[in-house]
N, C-alpha and C positions, 0 to 999 in steps of 0.2 A: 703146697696144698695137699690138705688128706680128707681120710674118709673121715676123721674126727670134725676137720674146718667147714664139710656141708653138711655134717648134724649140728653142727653149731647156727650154721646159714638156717636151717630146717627151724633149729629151734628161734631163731629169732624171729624167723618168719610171720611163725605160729603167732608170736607174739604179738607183732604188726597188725595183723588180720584182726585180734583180738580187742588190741586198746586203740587201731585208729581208724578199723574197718569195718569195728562193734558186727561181727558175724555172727549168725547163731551157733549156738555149743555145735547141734552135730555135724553145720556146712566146716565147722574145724575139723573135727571127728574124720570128716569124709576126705577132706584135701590132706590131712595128716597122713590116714591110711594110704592115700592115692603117692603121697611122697614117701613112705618108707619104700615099695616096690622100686622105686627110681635109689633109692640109696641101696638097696639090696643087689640092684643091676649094674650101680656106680663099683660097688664094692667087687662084683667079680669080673667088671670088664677088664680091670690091670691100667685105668684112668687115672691120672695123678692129679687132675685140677680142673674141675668141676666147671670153673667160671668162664673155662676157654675150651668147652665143647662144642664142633660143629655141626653142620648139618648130617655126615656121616652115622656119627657117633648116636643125636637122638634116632637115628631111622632104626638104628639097630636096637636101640630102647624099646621103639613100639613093635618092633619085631620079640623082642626077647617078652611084652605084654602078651602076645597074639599067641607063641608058642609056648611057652612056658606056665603062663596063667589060664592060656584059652580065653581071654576077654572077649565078649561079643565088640564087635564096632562102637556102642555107643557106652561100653563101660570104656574102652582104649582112649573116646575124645573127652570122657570124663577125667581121665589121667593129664589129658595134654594139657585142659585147661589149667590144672594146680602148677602143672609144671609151667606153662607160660607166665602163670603170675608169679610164682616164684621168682623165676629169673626178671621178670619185670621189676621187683621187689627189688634184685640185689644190684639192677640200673639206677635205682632211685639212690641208694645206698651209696651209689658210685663205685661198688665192688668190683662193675665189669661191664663191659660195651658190645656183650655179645648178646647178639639179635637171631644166631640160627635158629633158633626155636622159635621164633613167628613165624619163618619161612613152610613151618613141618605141617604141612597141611592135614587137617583131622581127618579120617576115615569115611567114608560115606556113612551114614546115618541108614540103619533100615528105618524103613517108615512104618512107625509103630503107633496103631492105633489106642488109644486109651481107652480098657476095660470100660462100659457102661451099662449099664442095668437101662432094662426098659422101664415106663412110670408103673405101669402095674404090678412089676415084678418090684420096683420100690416099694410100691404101697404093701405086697405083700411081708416084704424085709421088715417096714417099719411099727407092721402091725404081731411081726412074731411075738415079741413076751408077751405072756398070759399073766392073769393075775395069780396064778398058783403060782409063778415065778418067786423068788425069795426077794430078787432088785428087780421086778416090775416096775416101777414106777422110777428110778433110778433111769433101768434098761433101757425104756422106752422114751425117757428125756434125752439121753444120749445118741442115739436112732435121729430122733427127729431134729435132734443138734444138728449132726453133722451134715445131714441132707439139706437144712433150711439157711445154712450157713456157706456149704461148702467150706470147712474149718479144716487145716490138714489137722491129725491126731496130736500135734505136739502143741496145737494152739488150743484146740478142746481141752488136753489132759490139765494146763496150763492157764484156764479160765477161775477167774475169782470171781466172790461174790459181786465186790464192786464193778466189773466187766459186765454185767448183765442191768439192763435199763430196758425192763420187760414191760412196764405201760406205757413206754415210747416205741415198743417194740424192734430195738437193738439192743446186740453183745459187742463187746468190744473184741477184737482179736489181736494179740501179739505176735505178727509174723516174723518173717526172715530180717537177721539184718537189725529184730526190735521195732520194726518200724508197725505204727499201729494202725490202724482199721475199723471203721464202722459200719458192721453189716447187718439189713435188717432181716426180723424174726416172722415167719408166717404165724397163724392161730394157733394150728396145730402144735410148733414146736413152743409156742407162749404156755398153751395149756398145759400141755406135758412138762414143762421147769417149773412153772406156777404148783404145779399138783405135786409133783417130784420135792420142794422146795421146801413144804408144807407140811408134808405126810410122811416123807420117808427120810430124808436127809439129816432132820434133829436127831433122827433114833441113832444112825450110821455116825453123827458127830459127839454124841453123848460123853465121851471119854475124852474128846480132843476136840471141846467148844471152838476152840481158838483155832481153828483149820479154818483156812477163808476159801480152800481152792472147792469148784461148784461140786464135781463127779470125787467122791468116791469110794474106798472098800468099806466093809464091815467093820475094821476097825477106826473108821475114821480119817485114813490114811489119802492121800489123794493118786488118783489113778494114773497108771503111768501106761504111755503111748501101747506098750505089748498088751496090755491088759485091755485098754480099751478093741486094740486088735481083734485079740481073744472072743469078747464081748459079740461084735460083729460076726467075725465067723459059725460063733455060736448059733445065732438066729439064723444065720445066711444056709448055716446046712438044716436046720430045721422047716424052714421052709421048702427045701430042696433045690436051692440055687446051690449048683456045680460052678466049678471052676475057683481061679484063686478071688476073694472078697474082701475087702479092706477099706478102711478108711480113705482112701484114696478113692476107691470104685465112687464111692459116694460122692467123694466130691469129685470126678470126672461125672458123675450123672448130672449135680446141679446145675456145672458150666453148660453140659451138650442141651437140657432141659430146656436152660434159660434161652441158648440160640436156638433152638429148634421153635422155641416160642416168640422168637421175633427180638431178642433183647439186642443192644449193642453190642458188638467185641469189645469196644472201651467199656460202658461198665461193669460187662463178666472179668474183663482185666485189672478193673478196683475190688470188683466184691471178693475176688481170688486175693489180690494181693501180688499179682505179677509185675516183677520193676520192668519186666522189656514184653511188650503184647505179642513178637514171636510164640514168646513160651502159649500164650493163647489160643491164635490161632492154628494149635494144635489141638482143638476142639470142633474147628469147621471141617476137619479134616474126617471127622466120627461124621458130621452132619453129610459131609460129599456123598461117605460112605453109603449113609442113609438111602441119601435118593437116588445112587445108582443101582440100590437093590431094588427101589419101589417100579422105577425103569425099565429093569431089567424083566421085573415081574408082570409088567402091567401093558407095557408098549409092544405094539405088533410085531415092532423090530429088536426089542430088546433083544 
């Protein structure tokens, strides 16, 4: 075994994930990244066979993570998971019967609460563009998308015409994995695509009719996840919301919005798109927050 047989294992991997595990482009992108570090670490430990690594040998992997990269804890258990499937991968293969790597227990997690906007500071976000704006009308479909949706960026940038069923008031969403979704539209974000659809989007496709995707540039071209980014923060410092603002804020506000308003965990967990409600109830946890401050402020004992 060499460093050449687990780029070869790596790249087959890849490939696994791809045609029998249909992942989305960047969950590859991300476990790719997350395994070259292990091949870069494989390469200067003086390891000769990958497939018969022990418990020893990973511990000094996530050590050589912590010192050398500086990983926070929850980039280090983002590592282990690529690396467990990996090696899952190459049990299935029958390449190797080793199992130390389930044993390597992940990092403690800090408990990190999810960025949320409060509703008024939303309302002020989504009322930024003005009509002296150049893509007001654009800007402002896109705003009320993402908040009426909870849509991450790469499923918004990623919306066609045919994904929107705007007098039954749903879009369609293609999440992780490909797997799709039916979430519905408030007024607000109706009127705004409706208007947007009508008014400003013929002019933006004029050169490139044939573009079916809903957002995007000046030349016709459809928007991609940084630009929408871009978009966001731009309003977000106009208004004078501090700190970092993104696609994501938004859709952490819809989930905390909707349970603060009484929703179920199970349907914040369909309208999101999460395959394990874990990943959700990392939204009660913004709500806990909430009422310990209201508590703390309010009660004689707080």
């Amino acid at each position: 075994m060499s460093l050449k047989d687990l780029q070869q294992d790596i790249t087959a991997f890849r490939q696994y994930l791809k045609a029998e595990r249909g992942l989305a482009h960047n969950t590859l992108l991300a476990y790719s990244r997350d395994l070259e570090h292990f091949t870069e670490w494989f390469a200067g430990s003086k390891q000769k066979d990958h497939e018969s690594l022990g418990l020893t040998q990973f511990s000094q992997y996530v050590g050589h993570l912590r010192e050398v990269y500086q990983l926070s804890p929850p980039s280090v258990a983002r590592h282990l998971v690529a690396l467990k499937m990996f090696y899952r991968f190459l049990k299935l293969e029958g390449r190797t019967s080793n199992s130390a790597v389930d044993l390597l227990s992940s990092p403690t997690l800090w408990e990190r609460l999810p960025s949320v906007l409060g509703s008024q500071t939303v309302n002020k976000l989504l009322t930024a563009p003005m009509a002296d704006d150049t893509f007001y009308l654009r800007d402002r479909a896109i705003l009320e998308s993402f908040y009426a949706s909870g849509a991450r960026a790469t499923e918004l940038a990623g919306l066609k015409l045919n994904d929107l069923f705007l007098s039954q008031g749903f879009c369609r969403c293609l999440g992780k994995g490909s797997k799709q979704r039916m979430v519905p539209l408030g007024k607000p974000a109706i009127t705004a695509l409706t208007t947007y659809l009508k008014d400003q989007r013929p002019e933006l496709v004029a050169r490139r009719p044939a573009t079916a995707h809903v957002f995007v540039s000046r030349h016709g071209k459809p928007l991609t996840r940084v630009e929408l980014w871009r978009i966001i923060r731009k309003y977000a410092r106009r208004v004078g919301i501090t700190g970092k603002v993104s696609p994501h804020t938004l859709r952490h506000s819809f989930a905390t919005h909707l349970l603060e308003g009484g929703a179920d965990l199970r349907v914040v967990q369909e309208l999101l798109g999460h395959a394990n409600i874990a990943t959700t109830q990392h939204y009660t946890h913004v709500d806990r927050a909430r009422l310990q401050a209201i508590h703390k402020k309010f009660h004689p004992r707080g």
